[in-house]
C-alpha positions as CSV (number, residue, x, y, z in Angstrom):
1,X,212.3,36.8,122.3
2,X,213.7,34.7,119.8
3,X,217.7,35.7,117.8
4,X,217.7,35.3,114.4
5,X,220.4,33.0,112.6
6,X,221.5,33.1,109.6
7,X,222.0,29.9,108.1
8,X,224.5,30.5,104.6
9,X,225.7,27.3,102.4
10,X,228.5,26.4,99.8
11,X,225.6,27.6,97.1
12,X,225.4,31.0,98.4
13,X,221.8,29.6,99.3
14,X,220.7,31.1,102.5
15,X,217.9,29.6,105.4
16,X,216.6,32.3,108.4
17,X,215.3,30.3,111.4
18,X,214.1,31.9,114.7
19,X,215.8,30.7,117.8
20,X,215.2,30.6,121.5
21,X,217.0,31.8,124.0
22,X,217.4,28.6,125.4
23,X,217.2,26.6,122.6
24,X,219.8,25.3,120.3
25,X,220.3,26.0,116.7
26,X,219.8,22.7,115.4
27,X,216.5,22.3,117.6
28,X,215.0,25.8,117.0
29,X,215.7,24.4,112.9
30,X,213.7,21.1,114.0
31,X,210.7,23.4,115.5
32,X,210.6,25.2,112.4
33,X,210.4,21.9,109.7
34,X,214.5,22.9,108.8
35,X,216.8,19.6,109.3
36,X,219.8,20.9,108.9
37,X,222.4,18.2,108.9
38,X,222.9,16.5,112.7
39,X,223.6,13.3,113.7
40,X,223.9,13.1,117.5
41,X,222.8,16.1,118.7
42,X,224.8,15.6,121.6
43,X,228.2,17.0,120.7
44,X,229.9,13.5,119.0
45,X,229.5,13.1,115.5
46,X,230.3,16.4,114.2
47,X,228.1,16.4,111.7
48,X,226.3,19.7,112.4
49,X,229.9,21.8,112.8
50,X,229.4,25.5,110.8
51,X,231.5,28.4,110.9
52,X,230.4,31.1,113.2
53,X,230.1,34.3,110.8
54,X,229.1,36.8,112.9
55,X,227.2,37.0,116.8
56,X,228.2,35.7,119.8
57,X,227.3,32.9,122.5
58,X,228.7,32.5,126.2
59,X,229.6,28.7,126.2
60,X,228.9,25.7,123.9
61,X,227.1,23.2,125.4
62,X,228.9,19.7,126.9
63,X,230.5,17.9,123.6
64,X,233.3,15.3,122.5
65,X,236.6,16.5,121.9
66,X,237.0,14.7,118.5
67,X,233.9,16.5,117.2
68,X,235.5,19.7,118.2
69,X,239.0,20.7,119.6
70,X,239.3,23.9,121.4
71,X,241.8,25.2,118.9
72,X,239.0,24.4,116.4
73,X,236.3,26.4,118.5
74,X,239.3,29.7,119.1
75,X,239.4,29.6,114.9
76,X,235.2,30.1,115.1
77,X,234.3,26.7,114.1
78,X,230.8,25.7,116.2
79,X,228.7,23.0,116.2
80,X,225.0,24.3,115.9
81,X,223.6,21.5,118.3
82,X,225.6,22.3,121.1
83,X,225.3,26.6,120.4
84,X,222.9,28.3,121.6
85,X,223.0,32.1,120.8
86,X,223.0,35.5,122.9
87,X,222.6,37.5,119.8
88,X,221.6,37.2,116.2
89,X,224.1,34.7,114.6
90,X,225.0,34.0,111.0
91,X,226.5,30.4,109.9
92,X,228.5,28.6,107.1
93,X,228.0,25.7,106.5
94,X,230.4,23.6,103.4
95,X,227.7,21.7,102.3
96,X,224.4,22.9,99.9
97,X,221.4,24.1,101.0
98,X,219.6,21.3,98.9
99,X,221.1,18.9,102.1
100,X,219.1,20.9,104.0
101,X,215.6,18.4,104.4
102,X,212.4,21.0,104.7
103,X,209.4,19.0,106.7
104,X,206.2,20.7,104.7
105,X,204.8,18.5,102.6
106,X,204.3,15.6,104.9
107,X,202.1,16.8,107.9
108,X,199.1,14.8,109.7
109,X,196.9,16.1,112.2
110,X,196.8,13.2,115.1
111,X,194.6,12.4,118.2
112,X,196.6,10.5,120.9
113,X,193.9,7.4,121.6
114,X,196.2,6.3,124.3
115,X,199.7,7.0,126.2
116,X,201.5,4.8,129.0
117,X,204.8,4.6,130.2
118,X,206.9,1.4,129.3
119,X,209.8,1.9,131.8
120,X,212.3,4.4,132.3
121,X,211.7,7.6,129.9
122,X,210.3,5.3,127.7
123,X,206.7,6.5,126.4
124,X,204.2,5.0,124.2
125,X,201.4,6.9,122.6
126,X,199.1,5.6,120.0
127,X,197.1,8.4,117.6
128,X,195.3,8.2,114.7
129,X,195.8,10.5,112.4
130,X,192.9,12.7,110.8
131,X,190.7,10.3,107.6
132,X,191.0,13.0,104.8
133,X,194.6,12.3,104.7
134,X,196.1,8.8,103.8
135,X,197.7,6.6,106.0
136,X,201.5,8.4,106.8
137,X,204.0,5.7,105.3
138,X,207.8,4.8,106.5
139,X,210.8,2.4,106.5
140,X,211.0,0.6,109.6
141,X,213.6,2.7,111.6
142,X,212.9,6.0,110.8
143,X,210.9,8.4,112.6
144,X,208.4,10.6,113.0
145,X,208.6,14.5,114.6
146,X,205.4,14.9,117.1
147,X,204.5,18.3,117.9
148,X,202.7,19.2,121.4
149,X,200.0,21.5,120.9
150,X,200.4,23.3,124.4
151,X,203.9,24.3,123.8
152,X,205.2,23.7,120.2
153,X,207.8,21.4,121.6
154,X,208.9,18.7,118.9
155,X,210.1,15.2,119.5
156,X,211.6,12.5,117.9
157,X,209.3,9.6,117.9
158,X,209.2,5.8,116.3
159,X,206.7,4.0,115.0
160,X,207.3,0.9,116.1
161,X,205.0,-1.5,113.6
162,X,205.9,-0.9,109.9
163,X,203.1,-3.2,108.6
164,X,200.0,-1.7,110.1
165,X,199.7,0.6,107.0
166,X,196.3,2.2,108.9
167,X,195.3,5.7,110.2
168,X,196.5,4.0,113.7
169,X,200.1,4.4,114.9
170,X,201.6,2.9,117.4
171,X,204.8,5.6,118.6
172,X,207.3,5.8,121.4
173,X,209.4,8.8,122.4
174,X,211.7,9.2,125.5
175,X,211.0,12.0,127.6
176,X,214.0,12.6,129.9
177,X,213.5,14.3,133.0
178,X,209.5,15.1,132.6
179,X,207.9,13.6,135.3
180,X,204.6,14.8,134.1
181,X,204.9,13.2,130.6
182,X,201.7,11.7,130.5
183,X,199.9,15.0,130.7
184,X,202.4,16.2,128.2
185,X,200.7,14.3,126.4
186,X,197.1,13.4,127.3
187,X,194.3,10.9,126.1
188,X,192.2,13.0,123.2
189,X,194.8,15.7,123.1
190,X,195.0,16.7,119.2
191,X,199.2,16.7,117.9
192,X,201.0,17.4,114.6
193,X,203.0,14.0,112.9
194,X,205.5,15.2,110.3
195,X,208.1,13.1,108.2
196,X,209.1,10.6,107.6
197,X,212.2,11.2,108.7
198,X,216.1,9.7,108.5
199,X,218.2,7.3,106.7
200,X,218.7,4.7,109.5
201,X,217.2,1.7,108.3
202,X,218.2,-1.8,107.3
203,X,220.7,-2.2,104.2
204,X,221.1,-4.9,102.0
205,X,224.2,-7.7,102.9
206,X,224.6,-11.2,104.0
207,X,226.5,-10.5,107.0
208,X,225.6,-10.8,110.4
209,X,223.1,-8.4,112.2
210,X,223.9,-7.1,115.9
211,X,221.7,-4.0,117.0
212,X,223.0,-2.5,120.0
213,X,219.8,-0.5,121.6
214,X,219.5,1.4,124.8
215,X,216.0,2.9,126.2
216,X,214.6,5.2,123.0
217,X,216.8,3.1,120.6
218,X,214.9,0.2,121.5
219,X,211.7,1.4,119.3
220,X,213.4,1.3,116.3
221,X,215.5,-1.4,116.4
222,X,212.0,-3.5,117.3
223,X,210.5,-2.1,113.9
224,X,213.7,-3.2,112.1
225,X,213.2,-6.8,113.4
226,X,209.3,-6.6,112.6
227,X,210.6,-5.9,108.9
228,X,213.0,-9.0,109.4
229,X,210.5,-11.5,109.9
230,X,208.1,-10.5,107.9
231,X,210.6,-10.3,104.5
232,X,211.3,-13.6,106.0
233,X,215.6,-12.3,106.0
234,X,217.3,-15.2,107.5
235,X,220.5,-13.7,108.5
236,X,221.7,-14.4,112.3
237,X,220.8,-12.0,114.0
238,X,221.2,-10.6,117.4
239,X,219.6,-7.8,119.6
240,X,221.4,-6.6,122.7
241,X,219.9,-4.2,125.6
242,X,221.4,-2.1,127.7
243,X,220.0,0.0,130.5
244,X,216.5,-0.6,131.0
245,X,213.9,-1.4,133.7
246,X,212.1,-4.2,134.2
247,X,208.9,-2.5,132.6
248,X,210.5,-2.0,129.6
249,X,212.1,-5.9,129.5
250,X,209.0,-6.9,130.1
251,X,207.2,-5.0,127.0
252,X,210.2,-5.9,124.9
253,X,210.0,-9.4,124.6
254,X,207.1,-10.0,122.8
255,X,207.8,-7.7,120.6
256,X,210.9,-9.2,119.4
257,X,209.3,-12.5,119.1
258,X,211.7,-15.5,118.0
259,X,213.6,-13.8,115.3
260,X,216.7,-12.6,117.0
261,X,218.8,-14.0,119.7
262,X,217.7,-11.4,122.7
263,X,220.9,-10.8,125.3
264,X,221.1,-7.6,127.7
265,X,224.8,-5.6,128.9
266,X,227.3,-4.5,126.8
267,X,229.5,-7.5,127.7
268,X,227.1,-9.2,125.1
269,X,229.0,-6.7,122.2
270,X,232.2,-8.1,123.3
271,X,231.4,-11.8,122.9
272,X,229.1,-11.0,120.0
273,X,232.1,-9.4,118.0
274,X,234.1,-12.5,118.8
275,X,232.0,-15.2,116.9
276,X,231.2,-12.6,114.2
277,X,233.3,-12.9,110.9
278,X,231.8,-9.9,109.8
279,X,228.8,-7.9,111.1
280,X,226.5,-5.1,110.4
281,X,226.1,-3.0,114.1
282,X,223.3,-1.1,114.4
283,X,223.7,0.8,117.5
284,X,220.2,2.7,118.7
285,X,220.3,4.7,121.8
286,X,221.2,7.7,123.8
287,X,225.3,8.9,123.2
288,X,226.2,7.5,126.7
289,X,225.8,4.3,124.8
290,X,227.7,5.3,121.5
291,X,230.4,6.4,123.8
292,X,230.9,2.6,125.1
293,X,230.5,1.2,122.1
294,X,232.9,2.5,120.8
295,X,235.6,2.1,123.5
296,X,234.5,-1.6,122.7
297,X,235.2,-0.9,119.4
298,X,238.7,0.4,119.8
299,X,240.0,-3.1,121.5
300,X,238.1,-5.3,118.9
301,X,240.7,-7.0,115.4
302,X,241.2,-3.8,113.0
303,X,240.9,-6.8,110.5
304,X,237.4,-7.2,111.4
305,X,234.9,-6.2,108.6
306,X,231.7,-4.3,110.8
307,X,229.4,-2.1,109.0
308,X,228.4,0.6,112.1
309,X,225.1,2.3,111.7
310,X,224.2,4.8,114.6
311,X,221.3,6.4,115.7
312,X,221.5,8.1,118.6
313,X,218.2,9.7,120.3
314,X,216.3,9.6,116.7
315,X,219.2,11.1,114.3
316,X,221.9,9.8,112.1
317,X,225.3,9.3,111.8
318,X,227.7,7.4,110.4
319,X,231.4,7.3,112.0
């Protein structure tokens, strides 16, 4: 059984989505090609907070504080990817509809050639997509939505090589908690590809680049330095781990190649900040990572000029 929600903007423009009962609003939008606008999706940016209208829910899921107080939540303020519903549930949201991205027109059919495990929840699976479309095109950093057959679920997932250009793509997704991943997604199983999708990519600037990747932030941040080297960018540049296996180490460095200066723990940020005059951070990587990042970030010289660019499990924000 699926509740129905509402979904009403500053334009009077109204969206219906289905949702599941264990399912939250902004994913049960995602399964049905409706972005509405979310950043973490895990309770920190606050960029998916709507007014709660009419319905009901028992509890919002785990979130930050500073995305929403409790006084905030008592006046019916939610945010829709930490609610999921009991009943049918009607939103506001202050923003227009035409914010509102609608995944239809860009839609491959994919078979997965291959799929392996790089470390941790770390996946790789490489499809081709179907010849009588062309060749699905992106900006290193952004992603691509991969739907399972079997279930319907979607998934974030990033192409990792920007310059192939061919009916081949080479993806990776995490996959947190599935211990059966691989059969998730098996050899010669037939998937859906939609997007591009997201505005977290390189910008234009001569100041230093640090990216700041975790486990399923690593992906994209490899793409961005792929773009690096091949536009033949010479700013310094530096890409620090944290939290991975040896596996994934190990499949890393070679991608990165002799671009950037490759260090691993967060202590890295610290001295990195230090030599910086000014910086653009790109932080990729699950919100256990954003959340000590920024803790860094509230010690560092306010002075400081740093550009932040987060992505945090495949969506953006900007705080």
């Amino acid at each position: 059984m699926e509740h129905r929600v509402r979904l009403i903007f500053d334009d009077e423009d109204t969206i219906d989505i289905g949702c599941r009962p264990n399912e939250d609003v902004v994913s049960a939008g995602l399964r049905q090609g409706v972005l509405i606008v979310s950043d973490c999706r895990h309770g920190i940016c606050g960029a998916c907070r709507a007014f709660l209208v009419q319905g009901g829910y028992d509890q919002l899921l785990e979130h930050s504080v500073h995305a929403l107080s409790d006084e905030d939540e008592e006046d019916g303020w939610v945010l829709s990817c930490r609610l999921r519903p009991r009943a049918d549930l009607v939103l506001e949201f202050d923003y227009p509809a035409d914010r509102v991205a609608r995944l239809g027109a860009s839609r491959r059919t994919a078979r997965i050639l291959r799929s392996e495990q790089c470390g941790g929840d770390l996946y790789r699976l490489v499809v081709r997509t179907v010849s009588v479309h062309a060749p699905l095109g992106w900006i290193a950093g952004q992603h691509v939505l991969i739907r399972q057959a079997r279930s319907g679920d979607v998934f974030p997932a990033f192409p990792a090589d920007v310059a192939a250009g061919g009916l081949e793509i080479d993806l990776y997704l995490a996959l947190p908690h599935r211990t059966h991943a691989l059969a998730l997604f098996a050899e010669g199983e037939m998937v859906t590809l939609k997007g591009p999708v997201g505005e977290f990519i390189l910008r234009p600037g001569s100041e230093d680049l640090i990216f700041l990747a975790g486990m399923e932030g690593l992906p994209p941040a490899v793409a961005m330095f792929g773009a690096l080297s091949r536009d033949g960018d010479e700013r310094n540049t530096t890409l620090i781990v944290c939290d991975i296996g040896l596996e994934a180490e190990l499949w890393l460095r070679p991608l990165v190649g002799t671009n950037p200066r490759l260090r691993f723990g967060l202590d890295a940020l610290t001295e990195q900040l230090a030599v910086s005059h000014s910086a653009q951070l790109y932080l990729c990587g699950p919100s256990q990572l954003n959340a000590a990042a920024r803790l860094i970030f509230a010690g560092r010289d306010a002075q400081q000029p740093i550009v932040w660019e987060n992505d945090v499990i495949g969506n953006v924000t900007r705080p």
